[in-house]
C-alpha positions as CSV (number, residue, x, y, z in Angstrom):
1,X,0.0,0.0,0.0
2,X,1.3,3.2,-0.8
3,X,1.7,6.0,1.3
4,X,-1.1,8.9,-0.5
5,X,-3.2,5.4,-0.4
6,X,-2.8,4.7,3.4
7,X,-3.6,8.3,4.2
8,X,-6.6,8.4,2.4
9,X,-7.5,5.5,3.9
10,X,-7.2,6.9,7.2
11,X,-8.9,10.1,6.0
12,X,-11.8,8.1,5.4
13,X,-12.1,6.0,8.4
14,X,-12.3,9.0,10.5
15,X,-14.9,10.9,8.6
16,X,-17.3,7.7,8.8
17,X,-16.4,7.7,12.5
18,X,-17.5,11.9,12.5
19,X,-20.7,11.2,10.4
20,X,-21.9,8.6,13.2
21,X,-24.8,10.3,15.0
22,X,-25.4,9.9,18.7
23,X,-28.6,9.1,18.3
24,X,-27.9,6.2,16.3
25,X,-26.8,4.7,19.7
26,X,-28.8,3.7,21.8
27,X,-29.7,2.3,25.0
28,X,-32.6,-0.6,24.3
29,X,-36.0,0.6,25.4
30,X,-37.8,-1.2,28.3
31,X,-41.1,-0.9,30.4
32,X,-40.9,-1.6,34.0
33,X,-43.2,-3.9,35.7
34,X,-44.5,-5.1,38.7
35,X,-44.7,-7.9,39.4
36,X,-46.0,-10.4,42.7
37,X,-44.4,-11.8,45.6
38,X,-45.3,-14.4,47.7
39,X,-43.8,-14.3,51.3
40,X,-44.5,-17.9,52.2
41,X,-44.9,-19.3,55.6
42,X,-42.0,-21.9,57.2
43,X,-43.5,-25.7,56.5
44,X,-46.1,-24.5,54.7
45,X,-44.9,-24.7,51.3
46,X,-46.6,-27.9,50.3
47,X,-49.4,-30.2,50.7
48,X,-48.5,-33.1,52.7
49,X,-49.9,-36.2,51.1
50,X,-49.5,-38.0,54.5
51,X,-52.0,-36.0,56.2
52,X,-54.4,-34.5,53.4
53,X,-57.3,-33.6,55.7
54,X,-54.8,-30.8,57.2
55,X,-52.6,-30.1,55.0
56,X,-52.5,-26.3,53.8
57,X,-50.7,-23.8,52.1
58,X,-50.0,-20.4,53.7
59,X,-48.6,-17.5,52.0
60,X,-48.4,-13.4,52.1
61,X,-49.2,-11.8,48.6
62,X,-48.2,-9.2,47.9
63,X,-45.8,-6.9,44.7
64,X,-42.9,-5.1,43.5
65,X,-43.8,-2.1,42.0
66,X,-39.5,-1.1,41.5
67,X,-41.0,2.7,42.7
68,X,-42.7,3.0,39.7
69,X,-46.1,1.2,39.7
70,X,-48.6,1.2,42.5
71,X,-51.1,-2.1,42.4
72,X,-54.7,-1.5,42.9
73,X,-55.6,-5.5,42.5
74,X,-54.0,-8.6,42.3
75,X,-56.0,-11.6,40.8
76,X,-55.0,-14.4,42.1
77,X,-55.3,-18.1,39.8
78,X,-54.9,-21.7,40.3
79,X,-54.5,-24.4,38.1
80,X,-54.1,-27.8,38.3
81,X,-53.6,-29.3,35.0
82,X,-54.9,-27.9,31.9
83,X,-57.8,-26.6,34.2
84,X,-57.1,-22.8,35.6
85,X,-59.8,-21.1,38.2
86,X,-59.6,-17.6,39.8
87,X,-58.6,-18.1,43.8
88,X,-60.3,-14.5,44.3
89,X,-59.2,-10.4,43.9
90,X,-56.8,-8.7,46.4
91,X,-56.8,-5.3,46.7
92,X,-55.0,-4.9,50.1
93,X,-51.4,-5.8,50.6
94,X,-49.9,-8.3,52.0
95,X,-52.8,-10.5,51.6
96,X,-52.7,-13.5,53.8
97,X,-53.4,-16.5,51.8
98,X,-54.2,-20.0,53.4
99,X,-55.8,-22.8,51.2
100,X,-56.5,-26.2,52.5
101,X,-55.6,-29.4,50.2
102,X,-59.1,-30.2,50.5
103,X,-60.0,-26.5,48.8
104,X,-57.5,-26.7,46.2
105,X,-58.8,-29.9,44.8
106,X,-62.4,-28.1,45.3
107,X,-61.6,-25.8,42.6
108,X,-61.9,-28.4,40.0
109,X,-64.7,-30.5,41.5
110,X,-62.4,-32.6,42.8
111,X,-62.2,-34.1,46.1
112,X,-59.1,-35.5,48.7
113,X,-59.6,-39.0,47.1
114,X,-58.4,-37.5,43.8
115,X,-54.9,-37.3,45.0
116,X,-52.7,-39.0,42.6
117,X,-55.2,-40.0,39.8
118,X,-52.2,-40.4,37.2
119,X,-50.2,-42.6,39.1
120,X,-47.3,-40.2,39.5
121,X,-47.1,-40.6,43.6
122,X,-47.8,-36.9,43.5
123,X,-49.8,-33.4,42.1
124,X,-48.6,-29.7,41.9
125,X,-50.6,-26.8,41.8
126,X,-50.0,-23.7,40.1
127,X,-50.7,-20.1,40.7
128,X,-50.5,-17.0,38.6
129,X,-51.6,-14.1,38.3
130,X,-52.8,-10.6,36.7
131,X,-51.6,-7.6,38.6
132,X,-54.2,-4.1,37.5
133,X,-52.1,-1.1,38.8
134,X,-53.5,2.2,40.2
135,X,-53.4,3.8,36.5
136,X,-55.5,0.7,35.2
137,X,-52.7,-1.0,33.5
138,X,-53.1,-5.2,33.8
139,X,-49.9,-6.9,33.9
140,X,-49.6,-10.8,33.4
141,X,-47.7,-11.3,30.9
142,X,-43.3,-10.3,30.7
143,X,-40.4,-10.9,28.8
144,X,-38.9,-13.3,30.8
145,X,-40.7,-16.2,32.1
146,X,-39.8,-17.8,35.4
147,X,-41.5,-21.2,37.6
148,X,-40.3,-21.5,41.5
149,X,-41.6,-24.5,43.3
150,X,-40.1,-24.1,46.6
151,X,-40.5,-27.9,46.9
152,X,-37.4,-28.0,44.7
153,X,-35.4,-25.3,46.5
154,X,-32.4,-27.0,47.9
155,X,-31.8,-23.4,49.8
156,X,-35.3,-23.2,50.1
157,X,-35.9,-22.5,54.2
158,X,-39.6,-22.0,54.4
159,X,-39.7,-18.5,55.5
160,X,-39.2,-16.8,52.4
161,X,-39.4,-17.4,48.4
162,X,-40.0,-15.4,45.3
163,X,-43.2,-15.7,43.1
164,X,-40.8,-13.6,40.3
165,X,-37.0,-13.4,39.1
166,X,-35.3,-9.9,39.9
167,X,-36.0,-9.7,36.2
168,X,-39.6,-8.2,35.1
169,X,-41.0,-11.8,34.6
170,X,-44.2,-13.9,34.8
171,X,-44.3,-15.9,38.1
172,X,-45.7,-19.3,38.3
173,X,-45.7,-20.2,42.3
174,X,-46.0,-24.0,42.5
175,X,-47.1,-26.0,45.5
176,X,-46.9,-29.9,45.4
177,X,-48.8,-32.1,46.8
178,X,-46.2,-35.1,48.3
179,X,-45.5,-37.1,51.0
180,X,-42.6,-35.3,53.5
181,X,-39.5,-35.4,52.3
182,X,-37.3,-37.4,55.1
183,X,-34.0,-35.9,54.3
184,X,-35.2,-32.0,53.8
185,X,-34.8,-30.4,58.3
186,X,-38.2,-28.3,57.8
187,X,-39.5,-31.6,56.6
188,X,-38.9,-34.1,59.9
């Protein structure tokens, strides 16, 4: 390469580079969220299979609104199966939430003695939800989508989990419905 041919070259390079306009850079829009939480109580974090007639679920509902968003109503679903239900409208928060086994399976006309129909040794059920803020905005639906079953939470302690990811994100909160698991210390 010759000399002119390299300087021209360079010339070149840094009047693209000049010509680049700031605003052709930039940051990727986002919305933020809010999304639910579920403070959930210590052994209370699945349906014991061992003593259905007592068994329960207990959990505080309630939402991250990252200072932006204010929640007027959470709607609250369960599903079990293709099958989803409405638990019920919060508009206070947190919202205590206890639901016996025997309830549960009530949502889908089902009763205690349904426990296990596939042969699995065990059933889950799942809860979702649509979150309505002050300014009438629903939100049910994110980018990222995220499960916790805190059955599955080797850290899990029983005193606190996460219906969401620290990421805007759908949360599914699943409870199972199991016999005790022998090994797990909240579980003895």
């Amino acid at each position: 390469m010759r000399k002119h041919q390299f300087i021209y070259l360079i010339g070149l390079v840094v009047f693209l580079a000049a010509c680049t306009e700031e605003d052709s850079i930039r940051m990727p829009e986002y919305e933020v969220g809010v999304i639910a939480s579920a403070d959930i109580e210590e052994n209370k974090y699945f349906f014991n299979s061992d003593n259905l007639e007592t068994a329960e679920i207990v959990f505080d509902l309630n939402y991250n609104g990252f200072e932006v968003h204010e929640a007027q109503s959470i709607e609250l679903y369960i599903s079990n199966g293709p099958e989803t239900v409405t638990v019920g409208t919060f508009n206070s928060f947190p919202s205590t939430i206890t639901m016996s086994a025997e309830e549960a399976y009530s949502y889908f006309g089902e009763t205690l003695n349904d426990f296990d129909n596939d042969g699995s040794g065990r059933d889950e059920f799942q809860f979702t939800y649509t979150l309505t803020t002050t300014d009438g905005t629903e939100y049910s639906q994110f980018g990222q989508y995220y499960t916790y079953n805190p059955s599955l939470d080797g850290r899990f302690t029983g005193r606190f989990a996460q219906f969401y990811t620290n990421l805007p994100g759908f949360g599914v909160l699943i409870f199972d419905v199991r016999p005790p698991n022998p090994n797990h210390p909240n579980e003895n």
